[in-house]
C-alpha positions as CSV (number, residue, x, y, z in Angstrom):
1,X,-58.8,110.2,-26.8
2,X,-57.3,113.1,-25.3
3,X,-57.4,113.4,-21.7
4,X,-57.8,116.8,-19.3
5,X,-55.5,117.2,-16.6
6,X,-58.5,117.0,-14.6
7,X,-59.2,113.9,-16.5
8,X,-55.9,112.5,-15.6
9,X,-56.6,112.8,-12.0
10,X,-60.1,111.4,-11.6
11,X,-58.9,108.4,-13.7
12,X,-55.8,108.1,-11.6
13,X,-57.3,108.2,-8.2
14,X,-60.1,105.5,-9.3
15,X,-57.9,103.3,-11.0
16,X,-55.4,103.6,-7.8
17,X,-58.6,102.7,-5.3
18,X,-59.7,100.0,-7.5
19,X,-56.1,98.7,-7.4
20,X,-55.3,98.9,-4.3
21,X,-58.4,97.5,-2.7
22,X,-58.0,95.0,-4.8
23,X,-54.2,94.0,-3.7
24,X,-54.3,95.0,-0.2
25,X,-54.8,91.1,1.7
26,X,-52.0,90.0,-0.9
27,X,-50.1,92.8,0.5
28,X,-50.8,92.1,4.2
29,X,-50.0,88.7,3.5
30,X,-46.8,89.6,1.8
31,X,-45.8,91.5,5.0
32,X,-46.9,89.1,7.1
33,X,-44.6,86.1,5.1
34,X,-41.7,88.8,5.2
35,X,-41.5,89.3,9.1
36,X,-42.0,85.6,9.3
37,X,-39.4,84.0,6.8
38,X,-36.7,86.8,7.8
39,X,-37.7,86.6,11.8
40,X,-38.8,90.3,11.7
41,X,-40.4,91.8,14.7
42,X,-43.1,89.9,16.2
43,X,-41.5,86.9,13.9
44,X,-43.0,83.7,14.0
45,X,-45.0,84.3,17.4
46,X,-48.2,85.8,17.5
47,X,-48.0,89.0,18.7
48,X,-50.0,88.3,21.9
49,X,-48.6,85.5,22.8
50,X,-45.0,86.6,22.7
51,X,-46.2,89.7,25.1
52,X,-47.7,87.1,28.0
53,X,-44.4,84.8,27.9
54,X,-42.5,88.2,27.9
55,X,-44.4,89.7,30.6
56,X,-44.1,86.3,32.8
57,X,-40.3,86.4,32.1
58,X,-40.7,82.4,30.0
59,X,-38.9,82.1,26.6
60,X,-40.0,82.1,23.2
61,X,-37.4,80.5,21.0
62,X,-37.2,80.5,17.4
63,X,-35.8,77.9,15.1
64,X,-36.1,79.7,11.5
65,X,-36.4,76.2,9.5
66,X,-38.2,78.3,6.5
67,X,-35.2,80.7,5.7
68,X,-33.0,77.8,4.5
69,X,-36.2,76.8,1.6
70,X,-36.5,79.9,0.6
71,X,-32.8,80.9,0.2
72,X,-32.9,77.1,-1.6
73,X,-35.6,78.2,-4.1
74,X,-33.8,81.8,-4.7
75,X,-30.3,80.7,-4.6
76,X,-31.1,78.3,-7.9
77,X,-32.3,81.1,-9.2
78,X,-29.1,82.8,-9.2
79,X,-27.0,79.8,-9.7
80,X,-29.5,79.1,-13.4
81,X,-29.8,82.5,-15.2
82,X,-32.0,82.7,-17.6
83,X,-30.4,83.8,-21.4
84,X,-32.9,85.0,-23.9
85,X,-31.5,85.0,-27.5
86,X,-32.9,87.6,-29.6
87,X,-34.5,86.2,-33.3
88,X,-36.1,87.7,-36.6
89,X,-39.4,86.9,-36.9
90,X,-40.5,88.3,-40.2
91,X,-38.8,88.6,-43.8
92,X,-37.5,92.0,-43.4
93,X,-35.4,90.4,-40.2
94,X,-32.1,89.6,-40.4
95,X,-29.7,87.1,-37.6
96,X,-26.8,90.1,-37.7
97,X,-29.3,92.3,-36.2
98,X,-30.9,90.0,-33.6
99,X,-27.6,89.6,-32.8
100,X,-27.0,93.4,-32.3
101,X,-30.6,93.2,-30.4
102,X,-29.1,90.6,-27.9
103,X,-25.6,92.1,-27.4
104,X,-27.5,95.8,-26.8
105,X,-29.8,94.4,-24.1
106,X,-26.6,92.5,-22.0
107,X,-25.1,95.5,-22.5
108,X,-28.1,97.4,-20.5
109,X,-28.2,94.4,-18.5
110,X,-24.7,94.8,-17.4
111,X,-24.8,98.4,-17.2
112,X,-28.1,98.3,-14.9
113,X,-26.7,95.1,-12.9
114,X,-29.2,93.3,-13.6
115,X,-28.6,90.0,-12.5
116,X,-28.9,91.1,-8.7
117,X,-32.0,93.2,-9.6
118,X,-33.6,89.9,-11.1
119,X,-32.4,87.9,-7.9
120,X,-33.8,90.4,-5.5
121,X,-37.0,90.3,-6.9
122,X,-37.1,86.7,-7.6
123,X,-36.3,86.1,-3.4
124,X,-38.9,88.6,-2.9
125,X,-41.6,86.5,-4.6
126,X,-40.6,83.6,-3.2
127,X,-40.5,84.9,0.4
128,X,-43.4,87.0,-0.2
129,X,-45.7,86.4,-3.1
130,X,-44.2,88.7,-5.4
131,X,-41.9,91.3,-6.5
132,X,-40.7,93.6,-9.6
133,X,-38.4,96.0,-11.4
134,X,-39.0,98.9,-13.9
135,X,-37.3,99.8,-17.5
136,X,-36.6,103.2,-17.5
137,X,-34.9,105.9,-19.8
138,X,-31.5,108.0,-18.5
139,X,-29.8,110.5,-20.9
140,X,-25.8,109.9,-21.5
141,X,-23.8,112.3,-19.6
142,X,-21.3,113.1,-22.6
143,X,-24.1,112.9,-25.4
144,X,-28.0,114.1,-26.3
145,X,-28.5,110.1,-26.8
146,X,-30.7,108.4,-24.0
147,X,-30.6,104.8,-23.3
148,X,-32.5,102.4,-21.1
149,X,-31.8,101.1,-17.3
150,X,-33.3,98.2,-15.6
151,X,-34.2,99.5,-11.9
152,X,-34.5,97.9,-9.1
153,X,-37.6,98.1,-6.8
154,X,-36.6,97.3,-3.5
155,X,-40.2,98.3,-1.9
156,X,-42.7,95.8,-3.6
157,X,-44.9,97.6,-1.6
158,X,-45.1,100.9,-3.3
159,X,-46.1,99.3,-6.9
160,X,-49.3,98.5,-7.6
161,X,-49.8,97.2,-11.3
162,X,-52.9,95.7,-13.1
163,X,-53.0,92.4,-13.8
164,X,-54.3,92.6,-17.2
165,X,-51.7,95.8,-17.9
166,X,-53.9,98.9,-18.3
167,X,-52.3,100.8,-15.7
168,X,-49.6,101.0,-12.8
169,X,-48.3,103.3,-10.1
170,X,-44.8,103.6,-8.8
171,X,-45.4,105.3,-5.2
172,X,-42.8,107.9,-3.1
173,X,-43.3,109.5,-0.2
174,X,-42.0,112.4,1.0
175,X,-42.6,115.0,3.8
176,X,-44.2,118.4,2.7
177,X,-41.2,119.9,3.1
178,X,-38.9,117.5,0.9
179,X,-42.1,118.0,-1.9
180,X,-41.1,121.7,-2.1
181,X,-37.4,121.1,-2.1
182,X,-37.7,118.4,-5.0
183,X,-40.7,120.7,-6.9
184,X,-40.3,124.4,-6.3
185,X,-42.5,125.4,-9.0
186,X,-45.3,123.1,-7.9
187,X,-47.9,124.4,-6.5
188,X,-49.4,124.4,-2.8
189,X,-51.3,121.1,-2.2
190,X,-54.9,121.5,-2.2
191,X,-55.8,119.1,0.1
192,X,-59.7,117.7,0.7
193,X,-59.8,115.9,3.8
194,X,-63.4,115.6,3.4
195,X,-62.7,113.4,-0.1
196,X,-62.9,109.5,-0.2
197,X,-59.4,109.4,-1.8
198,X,-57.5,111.5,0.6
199,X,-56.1,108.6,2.6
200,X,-54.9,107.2,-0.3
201,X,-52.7,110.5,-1.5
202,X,-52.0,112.1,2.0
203,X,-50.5,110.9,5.5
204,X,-52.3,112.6,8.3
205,X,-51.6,115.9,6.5
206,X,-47.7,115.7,7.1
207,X,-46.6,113.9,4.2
208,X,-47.4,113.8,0.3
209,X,-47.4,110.7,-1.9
210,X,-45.9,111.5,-5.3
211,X,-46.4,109.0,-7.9
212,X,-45.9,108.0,-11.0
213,X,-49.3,106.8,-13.3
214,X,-48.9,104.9,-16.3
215,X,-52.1,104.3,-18.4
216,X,-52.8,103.4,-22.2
217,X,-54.8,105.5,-23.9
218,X,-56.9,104.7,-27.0
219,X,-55.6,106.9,-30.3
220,X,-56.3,106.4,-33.9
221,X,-53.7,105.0,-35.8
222,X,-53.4,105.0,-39.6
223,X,-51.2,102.5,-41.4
224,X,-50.9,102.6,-45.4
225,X,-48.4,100.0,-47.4
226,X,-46.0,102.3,-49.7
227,X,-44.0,101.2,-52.5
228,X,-40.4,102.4,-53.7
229,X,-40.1,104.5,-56.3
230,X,-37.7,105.7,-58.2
231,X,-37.1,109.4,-58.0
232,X,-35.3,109.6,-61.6
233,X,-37.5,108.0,-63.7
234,X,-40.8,108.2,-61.4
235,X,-41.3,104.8,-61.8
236,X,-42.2,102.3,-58.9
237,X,-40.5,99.4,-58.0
238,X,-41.1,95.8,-56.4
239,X,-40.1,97.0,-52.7
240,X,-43.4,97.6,-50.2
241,X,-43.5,98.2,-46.6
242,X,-45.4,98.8,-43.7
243,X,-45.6,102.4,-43.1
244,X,-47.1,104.1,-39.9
245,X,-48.8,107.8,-40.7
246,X,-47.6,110.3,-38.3
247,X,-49.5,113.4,-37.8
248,X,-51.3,112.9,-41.3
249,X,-48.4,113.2,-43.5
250,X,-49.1,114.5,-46.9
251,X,-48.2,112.3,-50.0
252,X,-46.4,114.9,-51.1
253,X,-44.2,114.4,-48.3
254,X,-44.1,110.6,-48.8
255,X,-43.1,111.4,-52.5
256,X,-40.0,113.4,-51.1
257,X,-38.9,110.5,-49.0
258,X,-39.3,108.2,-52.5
259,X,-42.3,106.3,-51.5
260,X,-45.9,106.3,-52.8
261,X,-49.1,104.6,-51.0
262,X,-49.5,101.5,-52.8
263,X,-53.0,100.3,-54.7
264,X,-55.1,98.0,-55.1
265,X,-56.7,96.5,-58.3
266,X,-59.8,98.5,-58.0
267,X,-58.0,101.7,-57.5
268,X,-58.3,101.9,-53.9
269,X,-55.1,102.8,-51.6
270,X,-54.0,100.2,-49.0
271,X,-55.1,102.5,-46.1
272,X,-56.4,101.8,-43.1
273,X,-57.2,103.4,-39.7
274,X,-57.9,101.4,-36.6
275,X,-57.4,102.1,-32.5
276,X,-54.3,101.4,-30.8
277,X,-53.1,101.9,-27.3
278,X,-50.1,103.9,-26.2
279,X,-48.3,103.9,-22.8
280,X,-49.2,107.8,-21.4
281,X,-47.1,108.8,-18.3
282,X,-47.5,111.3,-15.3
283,X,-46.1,112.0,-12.1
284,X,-48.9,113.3,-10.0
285,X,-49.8,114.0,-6.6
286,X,-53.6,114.0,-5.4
287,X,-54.1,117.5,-6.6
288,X,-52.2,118.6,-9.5
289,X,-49.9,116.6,-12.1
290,X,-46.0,117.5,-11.6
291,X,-44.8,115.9,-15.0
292,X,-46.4,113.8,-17.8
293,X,-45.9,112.7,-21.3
294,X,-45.5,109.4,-23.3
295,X,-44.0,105.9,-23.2
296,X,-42.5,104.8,-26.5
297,X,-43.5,101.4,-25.1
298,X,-46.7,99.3,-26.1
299,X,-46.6,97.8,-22.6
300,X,-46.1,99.9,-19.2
301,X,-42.7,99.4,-18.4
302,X,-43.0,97.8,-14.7
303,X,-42.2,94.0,-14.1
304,X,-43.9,91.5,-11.7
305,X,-42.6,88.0,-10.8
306,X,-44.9,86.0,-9.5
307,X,-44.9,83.8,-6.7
308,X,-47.7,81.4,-6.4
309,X,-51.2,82.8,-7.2
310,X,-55.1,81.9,-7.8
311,X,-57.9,83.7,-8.9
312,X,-61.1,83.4,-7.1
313,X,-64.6,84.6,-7.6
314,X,-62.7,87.8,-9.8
315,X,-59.7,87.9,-7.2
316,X,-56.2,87.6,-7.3
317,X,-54.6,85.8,-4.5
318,X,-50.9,85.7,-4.2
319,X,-48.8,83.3,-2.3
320,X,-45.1,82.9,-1.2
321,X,-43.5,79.2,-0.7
322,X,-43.6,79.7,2.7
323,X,-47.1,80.4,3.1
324,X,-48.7,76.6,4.3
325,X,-45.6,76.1,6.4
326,X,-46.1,78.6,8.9
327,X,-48.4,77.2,11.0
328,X,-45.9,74.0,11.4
329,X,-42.7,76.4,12.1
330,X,-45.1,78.1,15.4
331,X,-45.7,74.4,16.5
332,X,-42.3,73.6,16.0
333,X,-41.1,76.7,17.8
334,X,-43.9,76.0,21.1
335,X,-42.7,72.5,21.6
336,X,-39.4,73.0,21.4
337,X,-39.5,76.0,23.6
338,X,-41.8,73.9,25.6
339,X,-38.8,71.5,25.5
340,X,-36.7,73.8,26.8
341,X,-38.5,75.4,29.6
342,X,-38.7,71.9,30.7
343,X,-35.0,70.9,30.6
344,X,-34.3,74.6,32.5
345,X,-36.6,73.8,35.3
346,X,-35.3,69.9,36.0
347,X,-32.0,71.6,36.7
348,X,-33.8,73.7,39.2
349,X,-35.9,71.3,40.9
350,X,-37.1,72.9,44.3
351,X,-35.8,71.8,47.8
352,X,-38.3,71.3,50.5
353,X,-36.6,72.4,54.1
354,X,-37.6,74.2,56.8
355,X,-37.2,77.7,57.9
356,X,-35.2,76.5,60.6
357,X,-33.1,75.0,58.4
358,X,-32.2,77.5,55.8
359,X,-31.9,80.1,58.7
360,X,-29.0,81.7,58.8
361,X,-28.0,80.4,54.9
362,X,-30.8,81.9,53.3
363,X,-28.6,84.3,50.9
364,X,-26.5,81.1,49.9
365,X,-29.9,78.9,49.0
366,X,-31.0,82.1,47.1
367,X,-28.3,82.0,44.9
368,X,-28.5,78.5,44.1
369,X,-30.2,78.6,41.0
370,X,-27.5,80.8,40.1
371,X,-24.4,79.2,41.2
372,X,-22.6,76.0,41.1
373,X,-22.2,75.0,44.6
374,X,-20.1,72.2,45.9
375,X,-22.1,71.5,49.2
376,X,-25.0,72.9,50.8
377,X,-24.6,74.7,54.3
378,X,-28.6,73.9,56.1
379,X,-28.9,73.9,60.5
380,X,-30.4,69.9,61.1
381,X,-34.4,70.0,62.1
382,X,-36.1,67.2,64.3
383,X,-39.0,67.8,62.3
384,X,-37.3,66.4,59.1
385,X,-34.2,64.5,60.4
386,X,-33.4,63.4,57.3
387,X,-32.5,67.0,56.2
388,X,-33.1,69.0,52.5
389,X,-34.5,66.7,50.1
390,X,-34.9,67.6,46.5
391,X,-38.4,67.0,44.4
392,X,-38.0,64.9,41.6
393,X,-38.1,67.0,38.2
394,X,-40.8,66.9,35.8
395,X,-39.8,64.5,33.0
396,X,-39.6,65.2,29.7
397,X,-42.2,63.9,27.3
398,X,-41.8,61.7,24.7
399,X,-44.7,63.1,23.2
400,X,-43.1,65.9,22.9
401,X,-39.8,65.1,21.0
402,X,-42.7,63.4,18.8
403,X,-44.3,66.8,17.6
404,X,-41.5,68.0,17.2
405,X,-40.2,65.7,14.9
406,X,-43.6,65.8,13.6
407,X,-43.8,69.4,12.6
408,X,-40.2,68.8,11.2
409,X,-41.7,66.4,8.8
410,X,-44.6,68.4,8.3
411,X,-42.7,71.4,6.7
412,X,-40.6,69.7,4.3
413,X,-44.1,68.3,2.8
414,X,-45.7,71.4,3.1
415,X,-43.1,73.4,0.9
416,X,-41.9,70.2,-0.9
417,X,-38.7,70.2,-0.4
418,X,-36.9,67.5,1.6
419,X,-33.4,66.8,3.1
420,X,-31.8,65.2,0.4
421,X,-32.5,68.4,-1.8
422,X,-30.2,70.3,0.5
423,X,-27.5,67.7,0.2
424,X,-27.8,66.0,3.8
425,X,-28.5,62.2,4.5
426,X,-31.7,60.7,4.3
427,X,-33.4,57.0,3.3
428,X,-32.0,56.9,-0.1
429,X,-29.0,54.9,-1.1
430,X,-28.2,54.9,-4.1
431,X,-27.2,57.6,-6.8
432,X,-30.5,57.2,-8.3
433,X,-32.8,56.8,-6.0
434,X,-30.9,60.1,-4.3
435,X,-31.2,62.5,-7.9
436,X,-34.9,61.0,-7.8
437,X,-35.8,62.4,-4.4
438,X,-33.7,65.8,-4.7
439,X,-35.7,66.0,-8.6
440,X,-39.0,65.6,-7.0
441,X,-38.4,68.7,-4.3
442,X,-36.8,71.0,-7.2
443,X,-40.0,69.9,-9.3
444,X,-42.6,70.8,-6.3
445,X,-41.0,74.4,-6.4
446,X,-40.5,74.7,-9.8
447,X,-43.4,77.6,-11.0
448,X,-41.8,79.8,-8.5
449,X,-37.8,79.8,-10.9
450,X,-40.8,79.5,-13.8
451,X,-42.2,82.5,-13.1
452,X,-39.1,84.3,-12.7
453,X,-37.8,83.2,-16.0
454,X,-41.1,83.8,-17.8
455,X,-40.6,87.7,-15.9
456,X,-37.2,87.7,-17.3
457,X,-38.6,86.9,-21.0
458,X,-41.3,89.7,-20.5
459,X,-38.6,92.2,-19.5
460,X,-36.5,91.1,-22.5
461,X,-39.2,91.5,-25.0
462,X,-40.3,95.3,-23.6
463,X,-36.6,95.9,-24.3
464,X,-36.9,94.8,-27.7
465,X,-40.0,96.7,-28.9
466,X,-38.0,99.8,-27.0
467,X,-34.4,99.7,-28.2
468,X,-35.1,100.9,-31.8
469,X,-36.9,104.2,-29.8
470,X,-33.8,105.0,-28.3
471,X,-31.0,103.9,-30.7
472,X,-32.4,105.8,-33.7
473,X,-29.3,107.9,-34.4
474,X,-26.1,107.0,-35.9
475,X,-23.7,105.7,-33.2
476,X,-21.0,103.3,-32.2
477,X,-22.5,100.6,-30.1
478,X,-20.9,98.7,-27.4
479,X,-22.2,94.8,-27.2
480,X,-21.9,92.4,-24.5
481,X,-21.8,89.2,-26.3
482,X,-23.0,85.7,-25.1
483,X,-19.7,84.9,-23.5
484,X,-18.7,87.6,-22.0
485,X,-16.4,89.2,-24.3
486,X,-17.3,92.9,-25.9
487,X,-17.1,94.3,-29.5
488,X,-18.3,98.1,-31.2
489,X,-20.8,98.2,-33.7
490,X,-22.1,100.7,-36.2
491,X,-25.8,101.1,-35.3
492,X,-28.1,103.1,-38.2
493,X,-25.3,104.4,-40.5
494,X,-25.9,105.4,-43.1
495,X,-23.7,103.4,-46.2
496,X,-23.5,103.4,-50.2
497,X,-23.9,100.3,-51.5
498,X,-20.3,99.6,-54.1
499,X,-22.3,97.4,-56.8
500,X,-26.0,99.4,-57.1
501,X,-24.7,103.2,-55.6
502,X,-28.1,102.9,-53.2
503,X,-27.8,104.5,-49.7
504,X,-28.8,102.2,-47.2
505,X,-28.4,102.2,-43.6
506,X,-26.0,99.7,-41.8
507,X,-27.8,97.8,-39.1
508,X,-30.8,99.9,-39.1
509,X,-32.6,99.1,-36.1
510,X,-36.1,99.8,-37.0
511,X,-36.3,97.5,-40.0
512,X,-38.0,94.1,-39.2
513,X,-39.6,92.7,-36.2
514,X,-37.8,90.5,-33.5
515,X,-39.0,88.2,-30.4
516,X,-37.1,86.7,-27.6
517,X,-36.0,82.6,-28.1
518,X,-38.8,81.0,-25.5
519,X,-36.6,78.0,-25.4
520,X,-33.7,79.3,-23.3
521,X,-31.0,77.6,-21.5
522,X,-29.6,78.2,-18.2
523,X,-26.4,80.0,-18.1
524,X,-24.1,78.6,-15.4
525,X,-24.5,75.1,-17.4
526,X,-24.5,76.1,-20.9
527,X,-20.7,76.4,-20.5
528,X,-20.6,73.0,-19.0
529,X,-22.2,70.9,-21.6
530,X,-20.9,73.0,-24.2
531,X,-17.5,71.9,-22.9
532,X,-18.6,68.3,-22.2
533,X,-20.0,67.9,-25.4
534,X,-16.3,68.8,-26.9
535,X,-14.7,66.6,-24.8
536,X,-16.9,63.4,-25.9
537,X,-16.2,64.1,-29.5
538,X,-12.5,65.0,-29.1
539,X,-12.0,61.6,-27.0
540,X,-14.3,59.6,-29.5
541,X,-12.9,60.7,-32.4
542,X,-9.3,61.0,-31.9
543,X,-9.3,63.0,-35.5
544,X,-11.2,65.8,-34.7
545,X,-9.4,66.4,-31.2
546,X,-6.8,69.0,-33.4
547,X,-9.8,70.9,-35.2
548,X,-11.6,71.0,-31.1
549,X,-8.8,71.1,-29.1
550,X,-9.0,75.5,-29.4
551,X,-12.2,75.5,-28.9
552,X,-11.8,72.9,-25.6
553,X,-9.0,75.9,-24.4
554,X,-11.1,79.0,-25.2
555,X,-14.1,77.4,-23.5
556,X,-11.9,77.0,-19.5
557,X,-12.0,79.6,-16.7
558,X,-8.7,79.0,-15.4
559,X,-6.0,81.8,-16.4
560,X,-4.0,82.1,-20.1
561,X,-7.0,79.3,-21.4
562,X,-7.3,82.4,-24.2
563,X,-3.8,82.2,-25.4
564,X,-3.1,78.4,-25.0
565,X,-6.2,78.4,-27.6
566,X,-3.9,80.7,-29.8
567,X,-1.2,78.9,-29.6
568,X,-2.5,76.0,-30.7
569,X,-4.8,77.4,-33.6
570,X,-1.1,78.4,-34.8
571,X,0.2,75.3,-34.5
572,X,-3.1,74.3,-36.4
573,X,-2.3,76.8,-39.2
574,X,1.4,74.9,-39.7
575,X,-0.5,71.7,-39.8
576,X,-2.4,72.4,-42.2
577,X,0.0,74.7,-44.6
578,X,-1.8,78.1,-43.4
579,X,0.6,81.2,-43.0
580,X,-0.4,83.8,-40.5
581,X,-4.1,82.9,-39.4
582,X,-6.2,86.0,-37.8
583,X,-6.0,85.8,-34.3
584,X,-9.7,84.7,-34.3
585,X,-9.7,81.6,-36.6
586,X,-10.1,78.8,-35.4
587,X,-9.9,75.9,-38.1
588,X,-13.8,76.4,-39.2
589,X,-12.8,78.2,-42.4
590,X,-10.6,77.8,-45.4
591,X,-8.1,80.2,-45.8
592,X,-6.1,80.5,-48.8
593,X,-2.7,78.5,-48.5
């Protein structure tokens, strides 16, 4: 269905209402869980409260015990990233090319540094319910090619996205005066203060939100299965595909390109229309539409990790770690500033004198409070021969230190996490009963790294589907390979096959269909029990220790591991009668002797 500009912008400003009515507790919650894990303004005091301690010149002290749980959760995170292998999932699939697939998208990955967009938005879930990125396009600065970034989102705030992913909105603001300086051609803001959406697109008239709309929109799409046929002889051949119509191409035109629709035993075609959803794009403000135009995407290309969520009577309620804990951190903060105020007045205890007494001295005994003083200066008093005594101090409660320790207690359970998962002493013992208790807290906390990772695989996959869009001409191909090291690669060229003379293209992107491996492993121990694993065999087996032992090399961190593994796959060679092995063998194949 094609869409008006006018259409564009009624949809827009509906869908954004109906978005962000439907988001706005989660994000006054999220703010709320922000200010309190990172102590930011009013903090962990309610607002009022603070101001009457302030005003009456009394403390309020803040012991940030959450910070530490959430930097816990998010700090895993980082340590354990998540590696998704690409795979073929249909016939037409190869391994070679899910290989390509993989070394392409840690290539963007490296180029977009990913890794500390991931952990940002991971922390941000975990502090505040939820957080995101974006896949976008950039052109090459030395080349027409374009290739794909992941960006960061550092304000979780200006995204809004539907849940079940019809739409999204990247927000900017800017004032009127930076809108003309970013879109001279634009034209002057017609702005209805009188409409219901004008809060939502406009700041008190001074500023202008510019954002970006993504929305599918229903087209026809017609599919038909073609055969190969041979040009020469006109005759068709076993080979069928899968072939998308664009723009109701003839079949005169699918004759040139050597394929004819393919038929069925009654004489009908295989040819069939149906609807299908494409990602449509604009940048709009709440009056006109700046830019717009289409996502080679099936999905919109903005990514949410999730923190901890529920749906409720049609709502979506999201959740940091943090949130049940809160209310044990202000109790924890009261009685132990409480505590304090205590402690601070038994040092000042009051004196009870006269004024006869104190006449004379009455600077010094103001100070006092102040200053360490080594005696105390009073004129004696028959009415209180016994001179300045000192009230006793109030003493400090036991029930006190109690709650306290209480609403210590209380916020491990809360979150789930407890003291042994951050390494320090507690009941346990033994080795096992300690990896028990520090398994149980990572287990509590587990959906939040969960939903990080299953972001991660979501990301991966939108990558996938959109890497053939943008590597559809013949280039060479940096790859980022699984560990670490980088190799070129011929991506769609175009080859003559030696035996059969066909033309065929080499590593042809767009041929088959591929999927992310759901089952991944976590980086920073793959290495590790790779490496163990070698080790066991190589001491078990005392025989296969010369046929490991470059592999054992290749696989340390410390420096020249890469050519102590060449040296001994040379030595390897000798051993086994094999002159001048490539600099990559290493043992697996036969080479001629």
């Amino acid at each position: 269905m094609k869409r008006t500009e006018e259409d564009i912008l009624s949809n827009a400003k509906k869908d954004f209402k109906r978005l962000y009515d439907n988001n706005f507790h989660n994000f006054e919650r999220c703010r709320d869980n922000l200010k309190f894990v990172y102590d930011i303004g009013e903090g962990q005091w309610p607002a009022g409260l603070k101001e009457e301690r302030e005003a009456d010149g009394r403390p309020c002290l803040t012991s940030n015990k959450l910070r530490k749980f959430a930097a816990a959760v998010a700090n895993s995170e980082r340590d354990q990233r998540t590696a998704g292998n690409v795979i073929p999932v249909d016939d037409e699939g190869d391994v070679e090319t899910a290989r390509i697939y993989s070394g392409i998208i840690r290539y963007i990955e490296h180029n977009s540094n990913a890794q500390l967009v991931y952990t940002n938005a991971g922390e941000q879930a975990i502090a505040g319910g939820f957080g995101c990125w974006r896949i976008k396009s950039k052109e090459l600065t030395d080349s027409f090619d374009q290739e794909l970034i992941i960006e960061g989102l550092k304000n979780q705030f200006a995204v809004l996205l539907d849940p079940d992913g019809w739409c999204g909105f990247i927000t900017e603001k800017m004032t009127k005066q930076e809108f003309k300086d970013k879109y001279p051609d634009a034209e002057e803001e017609n702005i209805d203060i009188d409409s219901e959406y004008f809060n939502n697109w406009y700041d008190n008239n001074d500023s202008v939100f510019v954002r970006e709309y993504f929305y599918k929109d229903k087209v026809d799409k017609t599919i038909v299965q073609v055969r190969k046929i041979d040009l020469s002889t006109m005759m068709p051949e076993t080979e069928t595909k899968i072939f998308e119509l664009d723009n109701n191409i003839s079949d005169e035109e699918l004759l040139k390109q050597g394929w004819i629709i393919d038929t069925r035993n009654d004489g009908s075609q295989f040819k069939k229309t149906s609807n299908v959803y494409k990602v449509k794009w604009s940048k709009i403000t709440g009056s006109q539409i700046l830019e717009k135009g289409e996502w080679p995407g099936k999905d919109i290309p903005i990514i949410e990790v999730e923190g901890d969520w529920v749906w409720m009577e049609g709502k979506l309620y999201k959740r940091g770690l943090i949130d049940g804990a809160k209310d044990d951190q202000r109790q924890y903060n009261y009685w132990k500033t409480s505590m304090t105020e205590r402690y601070a007045i038994a040092v000042r205890a009051p004196y009870l004198v006269t004024a006869k007494m104190v006449d004379g001295f009455k600077r010094f005994w103001d100070e006092m409070h102040r200053k360490v003083r080594t005696y105390l200066p009073f004129t004696p008093d028959k009415n209180m021969p016994g001179g300045p005594r000192r009230e006793l101090p109030p003493q400090i409660s036991t029930g006190e230190r109690d709650l306290l320790e209480i609403c210590n207690r209380d916020i491990e359970d809360t979150i789930g996490r407890y003291k042994s998962s951050f390494g320090q002493l507690s009941n346990e013992r033994t080795g096992v009963a300690i990896r028990e208790r520090a398994g149980r807290s990572e287990f509590s906390t587990f959906h939040f790294p969960d939903n990080f990772r299953r972001a991660i695989l979501k990301s991966t996959r939108q990558l996938i589907d959109l890497i053939p869009h943008f590597w559809d001409t013949e280039r060479i191909q940096r790859l980022i390979n699984e560990n670490g090291t980088q190799e070129l690669a011929k991506i769609n060229y175009e080859v003559v096959d030696a035996e059969t003379g066909k033309r065929f293209k080499l590593n042809d992107l767009s041929v088959g269909k591929y999927d992310v491996v759901e089952d991944v492993k976590i980086m920073s121990t793959r290495r590790q029990e790779q490496l163990i694993g070698m080790t066991a065999l190589a001491q078990g087996n005392p025989q296969l220790g010369i046929l490991l032992a470059p592999h054992i090399a290749k696989m340390q961190d410390w420096d020249g591991a890469q050519e102590i593994a060449q040296e001994i796959n040379e030595f390897k060679a000798q051993l086994l009668g094999i002159k001048s092995p490539p600099p990559d063998w290493s043992g697996g194949e036969t080479l001629p002797r």
